[in-house]
C-alpha positions as CSV (number, residue, x, y, z in Angstrom):
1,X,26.8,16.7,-5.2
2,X,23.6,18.2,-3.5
3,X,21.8,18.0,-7.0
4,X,22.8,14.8,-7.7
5,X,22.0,13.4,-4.2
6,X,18.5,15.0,-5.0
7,X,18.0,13.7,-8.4
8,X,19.0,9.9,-7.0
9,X,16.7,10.2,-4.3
10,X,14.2,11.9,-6.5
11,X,14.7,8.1,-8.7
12,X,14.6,5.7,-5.6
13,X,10.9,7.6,-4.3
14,X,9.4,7.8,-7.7
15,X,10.1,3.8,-7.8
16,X,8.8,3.4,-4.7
17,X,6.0,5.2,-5.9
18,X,5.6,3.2,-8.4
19,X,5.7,-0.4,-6.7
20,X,4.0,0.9,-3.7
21,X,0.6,2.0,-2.9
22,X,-1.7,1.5,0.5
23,X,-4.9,2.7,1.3
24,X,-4.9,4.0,5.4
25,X,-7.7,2.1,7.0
26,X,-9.2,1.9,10.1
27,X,-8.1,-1.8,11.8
28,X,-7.7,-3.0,15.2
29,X,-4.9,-4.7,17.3
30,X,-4.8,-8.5,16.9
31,X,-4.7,-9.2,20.4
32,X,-7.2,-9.7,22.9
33,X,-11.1,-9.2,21.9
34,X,-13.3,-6.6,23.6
35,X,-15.0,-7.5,26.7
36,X,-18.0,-9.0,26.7
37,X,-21.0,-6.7,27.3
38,X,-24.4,-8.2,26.1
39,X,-26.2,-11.6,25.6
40,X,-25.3,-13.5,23.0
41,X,-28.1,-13.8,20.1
42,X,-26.9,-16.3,17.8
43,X,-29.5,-15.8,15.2
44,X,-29.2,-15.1,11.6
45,X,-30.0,-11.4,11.6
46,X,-27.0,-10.9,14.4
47,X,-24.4,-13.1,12.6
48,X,-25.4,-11.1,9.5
49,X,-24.1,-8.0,11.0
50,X,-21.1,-9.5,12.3
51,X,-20.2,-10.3,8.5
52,X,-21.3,-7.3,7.2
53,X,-19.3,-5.2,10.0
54,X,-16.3,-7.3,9.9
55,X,-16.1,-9.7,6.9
56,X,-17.5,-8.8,3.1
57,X,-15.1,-6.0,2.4
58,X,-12.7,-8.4,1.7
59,X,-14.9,-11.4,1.4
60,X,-17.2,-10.5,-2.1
61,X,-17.1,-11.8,-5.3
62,X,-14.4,-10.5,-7.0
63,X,-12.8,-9.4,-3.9
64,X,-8.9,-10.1,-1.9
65,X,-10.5,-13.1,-0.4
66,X,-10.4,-16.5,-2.1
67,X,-14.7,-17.1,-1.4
68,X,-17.2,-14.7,-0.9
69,X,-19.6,-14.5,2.4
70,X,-22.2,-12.0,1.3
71,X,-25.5,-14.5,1.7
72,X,-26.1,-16.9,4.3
73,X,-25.8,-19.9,1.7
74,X,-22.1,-19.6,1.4
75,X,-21.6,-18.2,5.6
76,X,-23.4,-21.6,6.1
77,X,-20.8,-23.5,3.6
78,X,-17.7,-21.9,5.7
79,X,-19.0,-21.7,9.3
80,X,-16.8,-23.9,10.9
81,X,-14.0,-22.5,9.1
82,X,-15.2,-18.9,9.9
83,X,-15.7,-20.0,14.3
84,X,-11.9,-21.6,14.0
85,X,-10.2,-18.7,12.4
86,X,-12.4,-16.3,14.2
87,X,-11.3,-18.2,17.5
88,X,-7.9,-18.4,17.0
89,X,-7.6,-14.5,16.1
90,X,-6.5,-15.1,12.8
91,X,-9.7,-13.4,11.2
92,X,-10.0,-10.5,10.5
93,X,-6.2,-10.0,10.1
94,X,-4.5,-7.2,11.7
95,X,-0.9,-7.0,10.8
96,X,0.8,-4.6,13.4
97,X,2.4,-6.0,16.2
98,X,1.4,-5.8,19.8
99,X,4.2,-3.3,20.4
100,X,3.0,-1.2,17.8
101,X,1.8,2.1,18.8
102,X,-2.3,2.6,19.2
103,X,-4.0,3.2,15.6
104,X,-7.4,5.2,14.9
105,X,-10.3,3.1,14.4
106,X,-8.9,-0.2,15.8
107,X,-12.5,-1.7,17.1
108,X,-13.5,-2.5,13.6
109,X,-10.8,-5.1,12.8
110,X,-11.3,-7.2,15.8
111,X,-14.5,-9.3,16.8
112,X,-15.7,-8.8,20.5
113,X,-16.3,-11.8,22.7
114,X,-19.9,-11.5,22.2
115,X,-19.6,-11.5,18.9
116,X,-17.3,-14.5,18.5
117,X,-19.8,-16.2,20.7
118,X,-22.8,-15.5,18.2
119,X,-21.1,-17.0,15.8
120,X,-20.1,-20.3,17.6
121,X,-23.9,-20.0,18.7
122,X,-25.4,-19.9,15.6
123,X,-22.9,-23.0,13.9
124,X,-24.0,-24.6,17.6
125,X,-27.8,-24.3,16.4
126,X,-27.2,-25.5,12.8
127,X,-26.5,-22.5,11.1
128,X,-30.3,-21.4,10.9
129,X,-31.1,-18.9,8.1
130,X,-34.3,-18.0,5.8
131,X,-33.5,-19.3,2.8
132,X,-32.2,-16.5,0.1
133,X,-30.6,-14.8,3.0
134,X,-28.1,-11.5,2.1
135,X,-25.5,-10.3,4.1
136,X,-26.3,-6.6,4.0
137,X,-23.2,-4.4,2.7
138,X,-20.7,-2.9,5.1
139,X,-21.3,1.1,5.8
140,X,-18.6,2.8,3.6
141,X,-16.7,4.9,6.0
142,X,-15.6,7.0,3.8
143,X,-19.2,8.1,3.0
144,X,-18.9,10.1,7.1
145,X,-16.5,12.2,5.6
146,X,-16.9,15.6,4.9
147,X,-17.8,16.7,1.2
148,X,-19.2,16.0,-1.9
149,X,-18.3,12.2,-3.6
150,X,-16.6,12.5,-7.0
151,X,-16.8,9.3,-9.0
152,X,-13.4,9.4,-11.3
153,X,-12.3,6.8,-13.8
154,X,-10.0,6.5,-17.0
155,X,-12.2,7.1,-20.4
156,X,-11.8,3.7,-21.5
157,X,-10.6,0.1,-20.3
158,X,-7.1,-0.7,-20.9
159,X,-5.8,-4.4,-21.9
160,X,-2.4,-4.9,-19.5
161,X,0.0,-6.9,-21.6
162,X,4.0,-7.8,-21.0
163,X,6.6,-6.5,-22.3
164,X,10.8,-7.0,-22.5
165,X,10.0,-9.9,-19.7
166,X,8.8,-8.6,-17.3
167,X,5.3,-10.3,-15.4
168,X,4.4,-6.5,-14.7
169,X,2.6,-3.4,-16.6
170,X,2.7,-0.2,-15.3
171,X,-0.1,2.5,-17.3
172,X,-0.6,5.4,-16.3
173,X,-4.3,7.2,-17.3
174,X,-4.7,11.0,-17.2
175,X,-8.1,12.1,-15.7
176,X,-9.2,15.5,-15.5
177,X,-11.1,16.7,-12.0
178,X,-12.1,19.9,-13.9
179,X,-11.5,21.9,-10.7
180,X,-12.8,25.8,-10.6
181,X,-11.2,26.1,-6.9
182,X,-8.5,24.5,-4.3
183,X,-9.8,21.2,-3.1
184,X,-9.2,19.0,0.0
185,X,-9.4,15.6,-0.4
186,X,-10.8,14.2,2.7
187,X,-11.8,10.7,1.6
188,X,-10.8,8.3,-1.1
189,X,-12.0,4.8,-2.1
190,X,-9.8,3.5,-5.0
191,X,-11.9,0.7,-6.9
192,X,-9.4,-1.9,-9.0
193,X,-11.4,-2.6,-11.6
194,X,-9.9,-6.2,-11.6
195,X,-8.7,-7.0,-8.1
196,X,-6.9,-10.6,-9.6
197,X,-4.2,-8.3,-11.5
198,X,-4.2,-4.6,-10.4
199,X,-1.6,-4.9,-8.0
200,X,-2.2,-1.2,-6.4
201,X,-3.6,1.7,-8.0
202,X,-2.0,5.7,-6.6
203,X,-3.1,8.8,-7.7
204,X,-0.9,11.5,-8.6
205,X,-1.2,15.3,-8.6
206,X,0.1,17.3,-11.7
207,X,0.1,21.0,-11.9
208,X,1.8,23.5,-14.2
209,X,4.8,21.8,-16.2
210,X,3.9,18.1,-14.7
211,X,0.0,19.0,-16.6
212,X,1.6,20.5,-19.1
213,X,4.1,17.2,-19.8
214,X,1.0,14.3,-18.7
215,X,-1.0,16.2,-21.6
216,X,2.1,15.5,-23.7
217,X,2.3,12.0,-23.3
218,X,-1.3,11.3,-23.2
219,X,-1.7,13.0,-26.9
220,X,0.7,11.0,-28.0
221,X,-1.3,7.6,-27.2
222,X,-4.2,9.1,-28.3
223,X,-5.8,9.4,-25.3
224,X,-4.7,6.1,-23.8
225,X,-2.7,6.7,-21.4
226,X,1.0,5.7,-21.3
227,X,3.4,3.1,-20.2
228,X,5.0,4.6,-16.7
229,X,7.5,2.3,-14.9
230,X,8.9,4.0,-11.6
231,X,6.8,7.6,-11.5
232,X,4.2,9.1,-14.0
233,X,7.0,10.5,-16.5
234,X,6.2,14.0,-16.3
235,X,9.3,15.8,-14.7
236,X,9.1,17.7,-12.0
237,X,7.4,21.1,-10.8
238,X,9.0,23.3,-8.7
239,X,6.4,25.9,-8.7
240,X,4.5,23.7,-5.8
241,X,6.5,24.6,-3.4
242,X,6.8,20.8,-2.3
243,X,9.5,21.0,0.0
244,X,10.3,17.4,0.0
245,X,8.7,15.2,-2.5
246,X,12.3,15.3,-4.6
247,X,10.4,15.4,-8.3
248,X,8.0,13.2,-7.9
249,X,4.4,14.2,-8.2
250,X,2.6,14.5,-4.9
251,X,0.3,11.5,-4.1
252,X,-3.4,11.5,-3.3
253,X,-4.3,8.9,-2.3
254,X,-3.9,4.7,-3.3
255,X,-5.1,1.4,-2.7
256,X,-3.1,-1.9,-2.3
257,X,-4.5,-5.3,-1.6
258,X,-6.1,-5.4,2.1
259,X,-7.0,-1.8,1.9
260,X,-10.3,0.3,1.7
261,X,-11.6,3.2,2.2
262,X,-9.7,6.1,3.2
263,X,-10.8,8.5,5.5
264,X,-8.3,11.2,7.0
265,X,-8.1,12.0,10.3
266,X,-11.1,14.9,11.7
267,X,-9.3,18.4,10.4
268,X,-7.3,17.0,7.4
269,X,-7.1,16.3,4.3
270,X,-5.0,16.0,1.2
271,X,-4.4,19.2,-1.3
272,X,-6.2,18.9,-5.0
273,X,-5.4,22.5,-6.7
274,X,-7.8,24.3,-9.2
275,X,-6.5,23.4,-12.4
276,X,-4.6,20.2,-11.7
277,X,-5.2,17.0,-13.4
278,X,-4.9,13.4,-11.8
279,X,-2.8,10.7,-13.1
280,X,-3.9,7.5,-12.0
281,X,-1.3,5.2,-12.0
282,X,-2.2,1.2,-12.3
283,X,0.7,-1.7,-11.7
284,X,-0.9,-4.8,-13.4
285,X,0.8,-8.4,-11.5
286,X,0.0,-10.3,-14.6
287,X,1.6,-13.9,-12.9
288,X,-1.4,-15.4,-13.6
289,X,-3.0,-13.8,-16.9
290,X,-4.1,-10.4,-18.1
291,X,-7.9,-9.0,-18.8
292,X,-9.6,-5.9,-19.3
293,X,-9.5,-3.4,-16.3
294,X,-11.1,-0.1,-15.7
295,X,-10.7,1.1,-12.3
296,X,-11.8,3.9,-10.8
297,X,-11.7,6.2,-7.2
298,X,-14.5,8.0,-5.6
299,X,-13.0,11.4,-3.9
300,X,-14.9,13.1,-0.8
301,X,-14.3,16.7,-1.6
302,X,-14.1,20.3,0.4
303,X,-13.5,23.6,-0.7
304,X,-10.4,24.6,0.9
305,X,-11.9,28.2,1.1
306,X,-12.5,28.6,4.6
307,X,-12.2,25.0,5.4
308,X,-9.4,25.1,7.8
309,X,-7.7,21.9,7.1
310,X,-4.6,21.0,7.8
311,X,-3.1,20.1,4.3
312,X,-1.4,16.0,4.7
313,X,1.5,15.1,1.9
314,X,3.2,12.0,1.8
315,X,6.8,11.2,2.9
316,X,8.9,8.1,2.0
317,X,11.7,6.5,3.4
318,X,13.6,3.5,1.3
319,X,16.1,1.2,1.9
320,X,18.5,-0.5,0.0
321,X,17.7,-4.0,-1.4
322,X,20.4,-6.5,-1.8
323,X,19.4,-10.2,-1.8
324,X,21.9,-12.5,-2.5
325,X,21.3,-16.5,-3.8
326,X,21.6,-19.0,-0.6
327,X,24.3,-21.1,-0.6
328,X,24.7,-24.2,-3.4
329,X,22.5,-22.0,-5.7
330,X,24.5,-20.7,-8.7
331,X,24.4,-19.5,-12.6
332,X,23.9,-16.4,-13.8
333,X,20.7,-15.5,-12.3
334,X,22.9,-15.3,-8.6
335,X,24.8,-12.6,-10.4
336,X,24.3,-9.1,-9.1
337,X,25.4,-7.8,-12.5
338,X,23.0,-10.0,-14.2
339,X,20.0,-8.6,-11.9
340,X,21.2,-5.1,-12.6
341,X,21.2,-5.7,-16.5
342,X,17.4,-7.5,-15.7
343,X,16.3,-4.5,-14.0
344,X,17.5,-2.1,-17.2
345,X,15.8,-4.6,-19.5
346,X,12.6,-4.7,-18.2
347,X,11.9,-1.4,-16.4
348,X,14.2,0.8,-18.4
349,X,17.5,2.8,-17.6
350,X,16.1,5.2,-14.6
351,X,14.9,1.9,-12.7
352,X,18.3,0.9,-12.7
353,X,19.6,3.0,-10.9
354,X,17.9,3.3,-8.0
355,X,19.8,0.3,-6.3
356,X,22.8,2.1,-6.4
357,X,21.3,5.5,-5.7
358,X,19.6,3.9,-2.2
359,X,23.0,2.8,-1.1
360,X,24.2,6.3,-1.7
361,X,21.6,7.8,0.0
362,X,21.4,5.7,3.0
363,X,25.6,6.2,3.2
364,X,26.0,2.3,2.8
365,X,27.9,0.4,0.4
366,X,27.8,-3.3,-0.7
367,X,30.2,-4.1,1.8
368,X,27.4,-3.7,4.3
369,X,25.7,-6.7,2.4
370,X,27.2,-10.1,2.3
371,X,27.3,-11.6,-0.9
372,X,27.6,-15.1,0.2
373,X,26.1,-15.2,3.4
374,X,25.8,-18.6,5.3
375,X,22.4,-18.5,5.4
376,X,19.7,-16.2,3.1
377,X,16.6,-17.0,5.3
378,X,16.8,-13.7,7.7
379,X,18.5,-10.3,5.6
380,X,18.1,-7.5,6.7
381,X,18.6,-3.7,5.7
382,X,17.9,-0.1,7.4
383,X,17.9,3.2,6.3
384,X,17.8,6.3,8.5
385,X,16.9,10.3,6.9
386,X,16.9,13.1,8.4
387,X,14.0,14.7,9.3
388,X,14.8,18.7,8.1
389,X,12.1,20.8,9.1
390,X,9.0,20.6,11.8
391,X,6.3,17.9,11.0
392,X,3.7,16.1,12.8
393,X,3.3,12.7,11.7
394,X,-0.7,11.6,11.5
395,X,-0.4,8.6,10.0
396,X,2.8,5.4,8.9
397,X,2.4,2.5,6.8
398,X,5.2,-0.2,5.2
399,X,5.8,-2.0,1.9
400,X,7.6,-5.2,0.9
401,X,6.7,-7.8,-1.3
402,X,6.7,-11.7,-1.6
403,X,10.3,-11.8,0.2
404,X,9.6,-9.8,3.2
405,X,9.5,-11.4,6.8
406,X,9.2,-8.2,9.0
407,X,9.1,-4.2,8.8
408,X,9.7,-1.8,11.3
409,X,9.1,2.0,10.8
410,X,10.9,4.4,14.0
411,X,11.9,7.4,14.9
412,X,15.2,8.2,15.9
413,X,16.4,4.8,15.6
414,X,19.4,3.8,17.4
415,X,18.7,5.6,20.0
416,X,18.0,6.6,23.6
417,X,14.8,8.3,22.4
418,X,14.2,5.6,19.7
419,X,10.3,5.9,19.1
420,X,8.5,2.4,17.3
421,X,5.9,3.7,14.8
422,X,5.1,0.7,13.1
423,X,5.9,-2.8,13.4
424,X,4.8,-5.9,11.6
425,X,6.2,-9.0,12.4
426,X,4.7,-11.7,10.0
427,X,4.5,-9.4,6.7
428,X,1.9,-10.3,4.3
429,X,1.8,-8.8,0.8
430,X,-1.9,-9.3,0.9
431,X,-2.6,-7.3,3.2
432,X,-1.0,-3.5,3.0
433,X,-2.4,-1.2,5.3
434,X,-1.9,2.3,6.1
435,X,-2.4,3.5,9.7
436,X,-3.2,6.6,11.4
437,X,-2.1,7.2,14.9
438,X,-4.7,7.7,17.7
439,X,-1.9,10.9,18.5
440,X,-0.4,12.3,16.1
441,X,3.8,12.2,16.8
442,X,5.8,15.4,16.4
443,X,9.5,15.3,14.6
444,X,11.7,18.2,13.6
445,X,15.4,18.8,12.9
446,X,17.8,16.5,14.8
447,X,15.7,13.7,14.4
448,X,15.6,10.8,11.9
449,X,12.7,8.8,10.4
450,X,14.2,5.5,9.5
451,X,12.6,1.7,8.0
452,X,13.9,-1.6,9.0
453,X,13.2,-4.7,6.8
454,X,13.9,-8.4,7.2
455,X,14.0,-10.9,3.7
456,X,13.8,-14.5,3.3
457,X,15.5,-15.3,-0.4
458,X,15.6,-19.1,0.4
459,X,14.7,-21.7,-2.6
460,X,12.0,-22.5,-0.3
461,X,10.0,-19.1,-0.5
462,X,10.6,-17.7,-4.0
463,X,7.7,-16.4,-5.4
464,X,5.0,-18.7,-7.7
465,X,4.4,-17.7,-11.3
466,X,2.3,-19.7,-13.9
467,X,1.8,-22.3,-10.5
468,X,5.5,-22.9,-10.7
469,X,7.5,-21.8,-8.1
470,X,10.8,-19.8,-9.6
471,X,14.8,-20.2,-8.7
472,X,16.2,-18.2,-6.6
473,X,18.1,-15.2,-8.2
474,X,20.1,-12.2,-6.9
475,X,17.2,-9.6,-6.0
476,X,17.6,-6.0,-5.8
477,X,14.9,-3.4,-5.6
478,X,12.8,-2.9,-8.3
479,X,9.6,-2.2,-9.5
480,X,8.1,-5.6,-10.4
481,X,6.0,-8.2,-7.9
482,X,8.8,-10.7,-8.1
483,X,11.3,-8.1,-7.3
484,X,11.6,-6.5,-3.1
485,X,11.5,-3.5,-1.6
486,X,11.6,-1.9,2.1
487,X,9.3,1.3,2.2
488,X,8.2,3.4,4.9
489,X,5.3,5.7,4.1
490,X,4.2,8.6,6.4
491,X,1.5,10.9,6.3
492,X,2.8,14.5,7.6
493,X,2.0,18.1,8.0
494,X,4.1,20.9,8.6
495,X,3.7,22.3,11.9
C-alpha cells in the first residue's frame, strides 16, 4: 500500500510538473504606494525610468502584454491608459492578497507616489519627448547574482503540432551542461522562444538511470527531443537521495507567464551535479495556432566547492479536481466517465490516473464532491500532507488555470496554529508568480503543508479557443490549458 501510495503520488506531481511552471520573482504588495519623498520631475528622462523600472518586462514586443512601451512614441500613444491603471493600482499587477505574508523584493512591483505623480505630470504637460525616444531596458536582476551566466538552448527549433485532440503539446529537449564539478544554480532567466504558445517552460535534472533513460529517448528521435505529457519519461533515480520528490526528476528552475528572472535568496541556490544533463521541458497552448519555437534559459552558476550554500528543492502539494457541469447543462461532455476517457485519449494512460490517485492521496472520495451542485460558480477543494522531516520554507507559489477564482497555500490548516503562506484572491492565469518570503518559515513533523482552491465552471467563464468560447464539460485535473488544477509549490531546505 505504501508503494502504491508512492507511485500515485509520484503520478499526480509529475503532472503537476508538467502543467505547472513559475518563475519566483521579486513583486510588491498591491496596496498602498510608498510615501512620497522627492519632487516630482515629470520629464521624459524620469518617466523613462519609471517604465524601464516597472513596465517593459512585460510590456515588449513579443512580450505577456498585449502592446509594447519600450519608446516614448507608443508611452505617448497609451499615457492616459498608463496614469488610470497606474492610479487605480491595477498596474503593475501584484497578485497576493493583503493578508499575505511579506515577500522579498516587494518595492519593485509597486509605483511610489512620486512616481505615479511624474507620470500624471508628464501626460499633464503633453507628453513631451525628443522624438526617437527609447525606453532603456530594465536591469536583469538576475545578472546581481553570484556566478558565471550560462546561455542554454535545445540544438534546434521544434514545430509544436496537436495530436489525439488535444489543444496542447508537451516536448521535452535534452541539453547537455557538460558539468566537470557540482554546481549551484543561483539564478535563472527562462526565455520562451515564442511567448504567444509556450505556455511555461521547467527544467529538469537527470542523473544516473534518469540520464541514462533521457539519452534513450532522445536517440530514438534523432536528437529531437520527445513527446512528454505529465513528467520527462525517464523513470526514476533513487541514487539522489531525493527524499521527497516521489520519481519525478528534481526541478531547476521554470518560467510561466508573469514571471522573470529568478534570483534565489542570498546563501542559496538550487543543486546541478557533475555529470547530469537538463531536460527542458516546453508545454505549447496551441488555442490559437502553432509556430516555430526555440527557447532557451540563462543559468547563474557557482561551484558548490566551498560555496556554502544552502541546497533549495522543490516541494508540491495537489489537490483533487472535480468540476462538475452547472445545472440545465447536459450530454456527454457533463459525464465524469466521458472526461476520464478524454483525459486517457489525449494525454495517455498515466494522466489518467492521477484524478483518482489525488483523491487517494488527499483521503477524499467523490462523495466529498457534488455532482450536481446547485450552483458551479464557487467549488472548492483542499488537500492537506504531512510535512515528514525538518524544513525551512524560503519561498511558495500557486497554480490553476482558466477556471480558478482563488488559491490559498497554509500551514497547518485547520488549525489553532494555522499559518497563511500565500493567498490570491482574484487568480489570474497570466500572471504566475513565485514568491520568496522576507523570513523564511520553519515546518517539521506534526505539521501539515496544505493548498486551498476555488473554481468557477459556469457556461459563462469556460475558456476561449479558435475566438469561440467552449461548453461547459465535466473537468478534472489534467495536463492541458483547458483542463484545472490546484498546486502549491514550495521552495524548501532541510534544516
Amino acid at each position: 500500500m505504501r508503494r502504491l501510495r508512492y507511485a500515485l503520488l509520484g503520478i499526480a506531481l509529475a503532472g503537476a510538473a508538467a502543467a505547472l511552471a513559475f518563475t519566483f520573482a521579486p513583486g510588491s504588495r498591491g496596496g498602498s504606494p510608498h510615501a512620497a519623498s522627492r519632487r516630482v520631475d515629470g520629464t521624459w528622462p524620469a518617466v523613462a525610468d519609471v517604465l524601464s523600472t516597472h513596465c517593459v518586462s512585460c510590456h515588449t514586443n513579443g512580450g505577456i502584454a498585449p502592446f509594447s512601451l519600450t519608446s516614448a512614441a507608443s508611452a505617448k500613444l497609451y499615457a492616459r491608459d498608463i496614469v488610470r491603471m497606474t492610479q487605480a493600482h491595477l498596474m503593475p499587477p501584484w497578485p497576493p492578497g493583503t493578508d499575505s505574508p511579506q515577500y522579498l523584493g516587494e518595492s519593485r512591483r509597486v509605483l511610489t507616489s512620486d512616481e505615479m505623480a511624474t507620470l500624471t505630470a508628464w501626460v499633464h504637460d503633453g507628453t513631451p519627448a525628443p522624438a526617437g525616444a527609447q525606453v532603456p531596458e530594465p536591469s536583469n536582476a538576475g545578472d546581481a547574482a553570484p556566478g558565471r551566466a550560462v546561455t542554454l538552448a535545445p540544438a534546434a527549433s521544434y514545430t509544436p503540432h496537436i495530436t489525439s485532440g488535444a489543444t496542447d503539446d508537451y516536448h521535452c529537449f535534452l541539453i547537455d551542461p557538460k558539468l566537470t564539478q557540482d554546481e549551484f544554480i543561483t539564478s535563472a532567466k527562462v526565455q520562451p522562444g515564442d511567448p504567444g504558445i509556450v505556455h511555461h517552460v521547467i527544467l529538469f535534472e537527470a542523473r544516473g538511470q534518469q540520464a541514462d533513460a533521457a539519452r534513450q529517448r532522445n536517440a530514438a528521435s534523432g536528437g529531437r527531443g520527445w513527446s512528454c505529457f505529465g513528467d520527462p519519461g525517464i523513470g526514476e533515480d533513487r541514487s539522489s537521495g531525493a527524499f521527497d520528490r516521489l520519481g519525478a526528476p528534481p526541478w531547476l528552475a521554470a518560467w510561466a507567464p508573469g514571471a522573470g528572472t529568478t534570483d534565489m535568496p542570498p546563501g542559496t541556490g538550487v543543486p546541478l551535479h557533475a555529470g547530469s544533463l537538463i531536460v527542458m521541458q516546453v508545454h505549447y497552448n496551441l488555442l490559437h495556432g502553432t509556430r516555430p519555437d526555440r527557447s532557451s534559459v540563462v543559468l547563474h552558476l557557482v561551484p558548490a566547492s566551498g560555496a556554502r550554500l544552502i541546497p533549495l528543492e522543490t516541494t508540491l502539494v495537489a489537490a483533487p479536481v472535480e468540476l462538475p457541469c452547472p445545472s440545465g447543462a447536459k450530454g456527454s461532455r457533463c459525464s465524469r466517465a466521458t472526461a476520464l476517457a478524454d483525459e486517457e485519449r489525449k494525454y495517455g494512460y498515466a494522466a489518467a490516473q492521477i484524478p483518482l490517485g489525488l483523491l487517494f492521496l488527499c483521503g477524499k472520495t467523490l462523495a466529498d464532491y457534488p455532482q450536481h451542485p446547485r450552483s458551479v460558480t464557487h467549488l472548492t477543494t483542499s488537500c492537506a500532507r504531512p510535512v515528514t522531516r525538518p524544513i525551512r520554507i524560503y519561498g511558495v507559489g500557486g497554480h490553476m488555470h482558466l477556471r480558478g477564482l482563488d488559491i490559498r497555500v497554509t500551514l497547518d490548516p485547520g488549525t489553532a496554529h494555522e499559518r497563511l503562506l500565500l493567498h490570491i484572491p482574484h487568480w489570474d492565469f497570466h500572471w504566475q508568480g513565485g514568491y520568496y518570503f522576507t523570513q523564511p518559515v520553519d515546518a517539521g513533523p506534526g505539521d501539515t503543508l496544505g493548498v486551498s482552491c476555488t473554481f468557477d465552471n459556469s457556461a459563462a467563464n469556460q475558456p476561449v479557443v479558435n475566438r469561440k468560447t467552449i461548453a461547459p464539460r465535466y473537468v478534472l485535473w489534467g495536463e492541458g490549458t483547458t483542463d484545472e488544477m490546484c498546486l502549491a509549490i514550495l521552495q524548501v531546505a532541510n534544516r
